[in-house]
C-alpha positions as CSV (number, residue, x, y, z in Angstrom):
1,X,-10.6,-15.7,-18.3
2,X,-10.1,-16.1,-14.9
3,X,-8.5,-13.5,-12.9
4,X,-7.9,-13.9,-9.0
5,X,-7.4,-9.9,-7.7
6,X,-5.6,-10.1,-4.1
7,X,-5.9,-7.0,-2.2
8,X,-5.8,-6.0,1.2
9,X,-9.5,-5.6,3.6
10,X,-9.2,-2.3,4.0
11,X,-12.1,0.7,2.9
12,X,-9.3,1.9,0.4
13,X,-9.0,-1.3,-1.5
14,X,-12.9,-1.9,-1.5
15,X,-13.4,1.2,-2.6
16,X,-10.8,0.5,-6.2
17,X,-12.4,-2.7,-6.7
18,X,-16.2,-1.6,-6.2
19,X,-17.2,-1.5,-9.3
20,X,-15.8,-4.9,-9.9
21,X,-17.5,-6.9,-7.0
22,X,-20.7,-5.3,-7.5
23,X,-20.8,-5.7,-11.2
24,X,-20.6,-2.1,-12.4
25,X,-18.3,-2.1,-15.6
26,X,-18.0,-4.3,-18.3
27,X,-14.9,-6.5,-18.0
28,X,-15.1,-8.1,-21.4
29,X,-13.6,-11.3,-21.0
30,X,-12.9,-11.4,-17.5
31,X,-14.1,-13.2,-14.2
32,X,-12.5,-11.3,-11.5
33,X,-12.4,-13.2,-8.0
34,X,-11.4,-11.5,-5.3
35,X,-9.0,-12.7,-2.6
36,X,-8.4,-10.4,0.4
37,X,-5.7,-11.2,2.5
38,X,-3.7,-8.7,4.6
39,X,-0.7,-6.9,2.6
40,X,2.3,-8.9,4.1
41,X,0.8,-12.4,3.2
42,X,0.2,-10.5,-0.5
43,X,3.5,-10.1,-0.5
44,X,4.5,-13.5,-0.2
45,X,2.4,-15.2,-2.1
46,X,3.5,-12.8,-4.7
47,X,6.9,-14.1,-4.3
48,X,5.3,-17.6,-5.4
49,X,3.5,-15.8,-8.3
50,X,0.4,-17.0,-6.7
51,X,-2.0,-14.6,-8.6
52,X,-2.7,-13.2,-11.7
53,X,-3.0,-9.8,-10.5
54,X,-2.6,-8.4,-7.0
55,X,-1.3,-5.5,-4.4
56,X,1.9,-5.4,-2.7
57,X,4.0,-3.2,-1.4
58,X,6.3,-1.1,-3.1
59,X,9.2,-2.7,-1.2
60,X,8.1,-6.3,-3.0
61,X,7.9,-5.1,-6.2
62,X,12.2,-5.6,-6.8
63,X,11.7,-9.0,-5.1
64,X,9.1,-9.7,-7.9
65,X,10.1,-8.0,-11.0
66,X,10.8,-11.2,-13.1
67,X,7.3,-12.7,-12.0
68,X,5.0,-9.1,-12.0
69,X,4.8,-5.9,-14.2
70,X,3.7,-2.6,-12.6
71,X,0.1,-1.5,-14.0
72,X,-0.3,1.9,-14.1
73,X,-2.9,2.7,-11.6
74,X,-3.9,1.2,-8.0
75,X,-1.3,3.2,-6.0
76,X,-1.7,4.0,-2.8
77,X,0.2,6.9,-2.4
78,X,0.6,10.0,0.2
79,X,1.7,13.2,-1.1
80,X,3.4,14.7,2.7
81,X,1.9,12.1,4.6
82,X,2.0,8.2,5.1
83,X,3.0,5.3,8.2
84,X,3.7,7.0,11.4
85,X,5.2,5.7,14.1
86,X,3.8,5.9,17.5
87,X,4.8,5.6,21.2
88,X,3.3,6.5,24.2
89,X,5.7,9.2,24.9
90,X,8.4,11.1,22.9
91,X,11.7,8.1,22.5
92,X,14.3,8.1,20.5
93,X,13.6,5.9,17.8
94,X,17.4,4.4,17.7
95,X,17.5,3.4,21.4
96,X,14.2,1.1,21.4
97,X,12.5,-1.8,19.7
98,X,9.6,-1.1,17.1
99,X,6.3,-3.2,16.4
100,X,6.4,-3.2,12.7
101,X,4.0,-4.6,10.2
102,X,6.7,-7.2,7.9
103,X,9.4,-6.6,6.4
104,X,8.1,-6.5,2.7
105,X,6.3,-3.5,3.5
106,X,7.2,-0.1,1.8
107,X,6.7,1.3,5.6
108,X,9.3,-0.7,6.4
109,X,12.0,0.4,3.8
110,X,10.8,4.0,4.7
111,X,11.5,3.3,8.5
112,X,15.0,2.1,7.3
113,X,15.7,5.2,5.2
114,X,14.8,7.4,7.4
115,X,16.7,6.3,10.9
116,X,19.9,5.7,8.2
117,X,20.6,2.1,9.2
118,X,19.7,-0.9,11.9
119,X,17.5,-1.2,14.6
120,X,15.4,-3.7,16.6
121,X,12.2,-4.5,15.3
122,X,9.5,-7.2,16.2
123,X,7.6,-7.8,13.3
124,X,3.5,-8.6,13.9
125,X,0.4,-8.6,12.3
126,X,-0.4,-4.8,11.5
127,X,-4.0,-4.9,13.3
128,X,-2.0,-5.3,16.9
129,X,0.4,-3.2,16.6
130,X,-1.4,0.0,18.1
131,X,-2.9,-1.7,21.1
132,X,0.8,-3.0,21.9
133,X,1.8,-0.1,22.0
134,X,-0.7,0.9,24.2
135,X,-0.5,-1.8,26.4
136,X,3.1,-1.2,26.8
137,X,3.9,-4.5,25.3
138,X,5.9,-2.4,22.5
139,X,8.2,0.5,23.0
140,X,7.1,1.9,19.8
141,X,4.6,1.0,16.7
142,X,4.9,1.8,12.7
143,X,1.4,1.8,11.9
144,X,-0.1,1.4,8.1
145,X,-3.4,1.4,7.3
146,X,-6.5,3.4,9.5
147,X,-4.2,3.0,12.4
148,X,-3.0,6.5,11.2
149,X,-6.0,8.5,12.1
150,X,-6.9,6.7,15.2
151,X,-4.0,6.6,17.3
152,X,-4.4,9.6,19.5
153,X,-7.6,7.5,20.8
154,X,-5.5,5.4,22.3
155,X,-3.5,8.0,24.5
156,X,-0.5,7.7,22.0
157,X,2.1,10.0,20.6
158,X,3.5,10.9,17.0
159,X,6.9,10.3,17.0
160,X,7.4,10.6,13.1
161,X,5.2,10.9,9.6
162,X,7.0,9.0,7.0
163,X,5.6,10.2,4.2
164,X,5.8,13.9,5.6
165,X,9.9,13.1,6.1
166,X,9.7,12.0,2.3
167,X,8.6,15.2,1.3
168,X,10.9,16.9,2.8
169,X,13.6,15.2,1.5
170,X,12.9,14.7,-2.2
171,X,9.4,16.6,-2.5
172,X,7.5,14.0,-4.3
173,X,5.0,11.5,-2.2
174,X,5.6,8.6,-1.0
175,X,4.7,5.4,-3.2
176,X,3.7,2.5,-0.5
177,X,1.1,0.0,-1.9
178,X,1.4,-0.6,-5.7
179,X,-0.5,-3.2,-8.0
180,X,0.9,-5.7,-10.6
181,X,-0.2,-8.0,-13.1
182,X,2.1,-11.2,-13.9
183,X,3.8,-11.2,-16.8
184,X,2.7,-14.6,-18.3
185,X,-0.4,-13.1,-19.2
186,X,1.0,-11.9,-22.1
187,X,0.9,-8.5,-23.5
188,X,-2.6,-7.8,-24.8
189,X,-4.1,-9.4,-22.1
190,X,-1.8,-7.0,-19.3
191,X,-2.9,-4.1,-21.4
192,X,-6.9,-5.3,-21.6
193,X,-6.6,-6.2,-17.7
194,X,-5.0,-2.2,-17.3
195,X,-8.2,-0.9,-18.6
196,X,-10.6,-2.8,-16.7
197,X,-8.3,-1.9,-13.6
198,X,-8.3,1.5,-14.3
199,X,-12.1,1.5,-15.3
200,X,-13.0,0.3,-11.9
201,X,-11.1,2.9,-10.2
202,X,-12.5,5.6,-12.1
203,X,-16.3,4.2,-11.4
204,X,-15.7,4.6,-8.2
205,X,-14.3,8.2,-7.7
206,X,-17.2,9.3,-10.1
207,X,-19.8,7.4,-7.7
208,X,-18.3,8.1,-4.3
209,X,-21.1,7.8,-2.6
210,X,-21.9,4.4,-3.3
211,X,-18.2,3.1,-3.4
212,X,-18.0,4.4,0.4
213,X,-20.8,2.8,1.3
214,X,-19.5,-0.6,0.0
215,X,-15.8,0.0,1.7
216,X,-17.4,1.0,5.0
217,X,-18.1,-2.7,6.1
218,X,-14.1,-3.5,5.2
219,X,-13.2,-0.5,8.0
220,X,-12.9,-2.5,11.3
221,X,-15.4,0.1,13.1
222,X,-14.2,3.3,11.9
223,X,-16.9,5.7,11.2
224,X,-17.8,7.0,8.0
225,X,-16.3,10.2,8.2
226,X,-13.2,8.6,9.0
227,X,-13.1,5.8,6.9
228,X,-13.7,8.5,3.7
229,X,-10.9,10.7,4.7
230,X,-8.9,7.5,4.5
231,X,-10.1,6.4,1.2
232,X,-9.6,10.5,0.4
233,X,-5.8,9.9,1.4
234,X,-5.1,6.9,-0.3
235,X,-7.6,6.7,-4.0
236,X,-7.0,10.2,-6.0
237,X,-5.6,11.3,-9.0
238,X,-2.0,9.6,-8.5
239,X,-3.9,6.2,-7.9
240,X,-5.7,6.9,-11.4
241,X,-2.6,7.6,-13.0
242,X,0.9,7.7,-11.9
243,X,1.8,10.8,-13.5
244,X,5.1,11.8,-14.0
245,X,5.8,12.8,-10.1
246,X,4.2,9.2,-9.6
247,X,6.8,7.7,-11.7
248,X,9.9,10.0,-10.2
249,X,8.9,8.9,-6.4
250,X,9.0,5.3,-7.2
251,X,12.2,5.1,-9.0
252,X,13.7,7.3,-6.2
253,X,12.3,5.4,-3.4
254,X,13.6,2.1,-5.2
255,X,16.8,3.7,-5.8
256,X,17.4,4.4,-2.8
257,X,16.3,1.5,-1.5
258,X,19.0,-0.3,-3.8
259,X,21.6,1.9,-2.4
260,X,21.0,1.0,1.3
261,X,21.4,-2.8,-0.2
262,X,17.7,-3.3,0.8
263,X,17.3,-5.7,-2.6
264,X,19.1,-8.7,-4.0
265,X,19.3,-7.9,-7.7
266,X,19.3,-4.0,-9.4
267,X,15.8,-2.7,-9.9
268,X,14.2,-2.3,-13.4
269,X,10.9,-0.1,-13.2
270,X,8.4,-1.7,-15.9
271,X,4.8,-0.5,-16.9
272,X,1.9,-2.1,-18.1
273,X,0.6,0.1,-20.8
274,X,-3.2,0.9,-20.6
């Protein structure tokens, strides 16, 4: 069976789906093709129930529920860390417009949360939002993705850690990109498909060395020391398993979200088994 895996470019992604593209698990009956395509189009495409299975953000996931079940691995998750938002000075966050990467993102329902209610955006693709910053063509950036380590280059400031606020607040970590496998599928096949998932994931913590290597060329030019503390950040033991403080921060993030009227419809949370 034919199974098209979207994911984002990024060394964290590669690094979950090594084992797949380079043939290093069995996958019984599956043919997995891969389709990267940055995290927002993901999102919409997941709207459309484009693929089989595929990453979103978090933030999608209400937007999909009748289409998409969670599986129960792939998180990207950051326990006291996650999007920042950057400026070239101290601002106040209320009084000026933000660069942010869509609106689908779980960085942006985070940004939402944490300022308590509306304010100007300009949404762009998430690879130019640190140089407008630091052109001077944005007042202020929300930055996903390696942009998080590399912004200080740039002669830019932290204004705020999201996932450090989130913390704070609830003490769990903050649940951003998730993956989901569409329903249709049926229920053995979701439950095979969770295996293989997870199996990948594991092949590649237990061979990090060679799942680095293979995420490096998806790193836009960061270096390898850099580009592994990512992966380090964003593929550990909550992205093998949820857990049970896995579980709590996504139906609290939801919940709130649902609260602040961020989703159409109420929220049900729904597993794959594996």
């Amino acid at each position: 069976m034919l199974i098209r895996l979207g994911h984002s470019p990024d060394p964290d992604d590669a690094f979950m789906f090594w084992a797949l593209a380079e043939g290093r698990i069995d996958t019984g009956d599956f043919e997995f093709e891969h389709v990267l395509r940055d995290i927002q189009t993901l999102n919409e495409w997941a709207l459309e129930g484009r693929l089989e299975v595929t990453a979103i953000s978090l933030h999608a996931y209400p937007f999909v529920q009748d289409r998409y079940a969670l599986l129960p691995h792939g998180a990207s998750m950051g326990f006291g860390y996650g999007p920042i938002v950057v400026a070239r000075e101290h601002v106040d966050l209320s009084e000026v417009e933000i660069a942010v990467p869509g609106r689908m993102t779980t960085a942006f329902l985070t940004l939402e949360l944490f300022l308590g209610g509306s304010y100007r955006y300009r949404v762009m693709p998430f690879d130019r939002i640190l140089d407008e910053v630091a052109s001077g063509e944005a007042d202020a950036g929300l930055l996903i993705h390696e942009g998080q380590l590399t912004y200080q280059q740039s002669g830019l400031v932290k204004i705020v850690d999201l996932g450090e606020w989130w913390l704070k607040e609830t003490g769990l970590p903050l649940p951003l990109g998730v993956n989901v496998a569409r329903r249709d599928l049926g229920a053995e096949v979701l439950r095979d498909l969770a295996r293989v998932l997870g199996d990948s994931i594991d092949a590649g913590l237990a061979n990090r060395d060679e799942a680095m290597r293979y995420s490096l060329q998806f790193g836009r030019g960061l270096r390898l020391e850099l580009a592994d503390r990512f992966v380090g950040m964003y593929v550990n033991d909550l992205t093998r398993d949820y857990g049970d403080d896995g579980r709590r921060a996504v139906t609290e993030l939801l919940r709130r979200g649902e609260a602040a009227g961020a989703f159409s419809a109420p929220v049900q949370v729904d597993f794959v088994g594996r």
